[in-house]
N, C-alpha and C positions, 0 to 999 in steps of 0.2 A: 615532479615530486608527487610521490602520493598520500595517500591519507589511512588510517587504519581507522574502522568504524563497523560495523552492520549493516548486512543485506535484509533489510524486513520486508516480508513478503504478509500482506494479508488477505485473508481468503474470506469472502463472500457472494452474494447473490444480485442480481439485476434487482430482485426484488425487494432485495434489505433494506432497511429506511435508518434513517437516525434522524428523531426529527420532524424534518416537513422535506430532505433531501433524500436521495439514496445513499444507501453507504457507502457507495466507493466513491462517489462524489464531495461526500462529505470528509473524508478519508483525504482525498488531495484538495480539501480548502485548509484543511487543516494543517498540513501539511507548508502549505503555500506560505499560511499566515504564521506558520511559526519561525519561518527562513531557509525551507526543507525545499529544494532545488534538486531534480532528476527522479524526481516520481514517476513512474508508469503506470498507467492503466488498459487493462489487457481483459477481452473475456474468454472464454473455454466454451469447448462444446458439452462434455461432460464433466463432472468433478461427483466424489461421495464427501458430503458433509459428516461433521464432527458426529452427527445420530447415527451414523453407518447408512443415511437414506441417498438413493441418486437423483442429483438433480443435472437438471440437461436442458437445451436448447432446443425448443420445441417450434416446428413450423410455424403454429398459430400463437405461441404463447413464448414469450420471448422473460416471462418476468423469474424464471426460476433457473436462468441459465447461470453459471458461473461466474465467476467476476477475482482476479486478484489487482493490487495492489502493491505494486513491488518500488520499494525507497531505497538509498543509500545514504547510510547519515553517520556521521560522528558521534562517540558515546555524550557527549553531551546534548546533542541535538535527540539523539534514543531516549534520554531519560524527560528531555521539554515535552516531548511526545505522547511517553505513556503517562508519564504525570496528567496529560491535557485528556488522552483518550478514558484514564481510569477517574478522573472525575466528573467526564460528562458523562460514565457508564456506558461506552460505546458497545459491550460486548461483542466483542470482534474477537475473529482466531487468528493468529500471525504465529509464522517462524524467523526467528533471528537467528545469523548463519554471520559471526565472523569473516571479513573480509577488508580487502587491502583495495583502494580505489584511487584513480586519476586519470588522467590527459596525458597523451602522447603524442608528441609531434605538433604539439600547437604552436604560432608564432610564437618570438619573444614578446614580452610585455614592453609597451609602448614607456619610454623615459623621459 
């Protein structure tokens, strides 16, 4: 069976902070803690941020490299989310992209 919900994908930096954590880190405690199940964390070699500036993976300096954040959640579990992200002020960029999600081929559930 599947589910219809949002692909959020958010985009930051190795170096983004929320806090006393990193933002992507932060990003998937939150997630965790709200009952948000199949989050990934992925970095990039290059990406252009929101200022039009490039930030990139540098030999010696690893803290301005890329960073997304990619969820799949139900409109309800979207709205627990940005409700949590817009009043801790996370300032964060994400896109949400519509999509249909599930399990294929999994065992039967145990009766």
């Amino acid at each position: 069976m599947s589910t219809l919900g949002f692909q959020i994908t958010f985009f930051t930096g190795e170096g983004r902070r929320h806090g006393h954590q990193p933002m992507a880190r932060w990003l998937m405690d939150t997630a965790q803690r709200l009952g948000i199940g199949g989050a990934t964390l992925a970095t990039a070699v290059d990406g252009i941020g929101r200022g039009g500036r490039v930030h990139s993976a540098h030999f010696f300096e690893l803290a301005d490299q890329p960073v997304e954040v990619t969820l799949l959640v139900t409109p309800v579990q979207w709205e627990a989310l940005a409700r949590e992200l817009t009043e801790a002020q996370a300032n964060v960029f994400y896109a949400k992209t519509p999509v249909e999600f599930g399990v294929l081929g999994a065992p039967p559930a145990a009766s």
